[in-house]
C-alpha positions as CSV (number, residue, x, y, z in Angstrom):
1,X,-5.5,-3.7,-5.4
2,X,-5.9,-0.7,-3.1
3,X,-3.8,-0.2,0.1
4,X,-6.8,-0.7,2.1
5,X,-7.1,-4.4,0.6
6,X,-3.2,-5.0,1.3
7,X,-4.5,-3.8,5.4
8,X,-7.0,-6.0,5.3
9,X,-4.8,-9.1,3.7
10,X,-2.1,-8.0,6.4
11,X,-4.5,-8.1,9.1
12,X,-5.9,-11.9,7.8
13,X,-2.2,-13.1,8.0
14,X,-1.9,-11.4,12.0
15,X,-5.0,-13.5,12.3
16,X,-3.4,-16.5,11.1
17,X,-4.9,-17.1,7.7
18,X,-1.7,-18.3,5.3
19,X,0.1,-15.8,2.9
20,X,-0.9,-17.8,0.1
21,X,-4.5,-17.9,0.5
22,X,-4.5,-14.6,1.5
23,X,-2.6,-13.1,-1.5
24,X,-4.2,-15.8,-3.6
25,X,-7.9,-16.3,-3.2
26,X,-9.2,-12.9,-0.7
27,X,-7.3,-10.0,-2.4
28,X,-5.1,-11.2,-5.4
29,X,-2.3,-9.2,-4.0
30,X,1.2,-10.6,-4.8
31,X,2.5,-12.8,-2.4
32,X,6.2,-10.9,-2.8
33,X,4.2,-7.9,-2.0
34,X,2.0,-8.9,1.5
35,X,5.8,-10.2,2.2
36,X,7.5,-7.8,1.9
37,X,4.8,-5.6,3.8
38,X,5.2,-8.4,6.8
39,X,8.7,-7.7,6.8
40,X,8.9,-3.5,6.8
41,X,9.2,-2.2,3.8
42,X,6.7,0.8,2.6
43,X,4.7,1.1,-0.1
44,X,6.0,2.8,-3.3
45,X,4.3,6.1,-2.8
46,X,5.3,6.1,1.1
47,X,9.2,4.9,0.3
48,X,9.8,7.5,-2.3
49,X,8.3,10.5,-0.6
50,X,12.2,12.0,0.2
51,X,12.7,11.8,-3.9
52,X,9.2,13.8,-4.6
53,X,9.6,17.7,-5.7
54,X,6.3,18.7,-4.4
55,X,5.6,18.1,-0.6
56,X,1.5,16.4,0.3
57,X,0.8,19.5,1.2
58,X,1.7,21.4,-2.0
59,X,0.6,17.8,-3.8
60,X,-2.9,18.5,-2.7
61,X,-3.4,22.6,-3.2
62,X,-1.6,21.8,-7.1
63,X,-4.6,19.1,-7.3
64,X,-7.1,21.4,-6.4
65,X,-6.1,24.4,-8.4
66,X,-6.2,21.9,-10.9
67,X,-9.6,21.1,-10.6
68,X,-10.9,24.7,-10.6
């Protein structure tokens, strides 16, 4: 699942559609996951940005020289 399907479960659950029919039959998301979302926490890549050794910025020039 891509974090844009885990928006669009999120938004579903605002709009009252259940957890469990949301994670279950929409998106197949993890219920622990669009939980956890509902309660704060971050997504992997966002929650362990401090612990990275390249910034986004350098992230994305290292990509590109890559790619040449």
């Amino acid at each position: 699942y891509t974090e844009i399907e885990v928006s669009q479960a999120l938004n579903a659950i605002i709009n009252g559609t259940s957890v469990n029919k949301a994670s279950i039959k929409w998106w197949a998301i993890p219920r622990l996951t669009l939980r956890n979302r509902i309660r704060g926490h971050q997504n992997r890549s966002l929650g362990f940005t401090e612990l990275q050794r390249l910034n986004p910025w350098q992230e994305n020039r290292l990509v590109k020289w890559i790619r040449i």
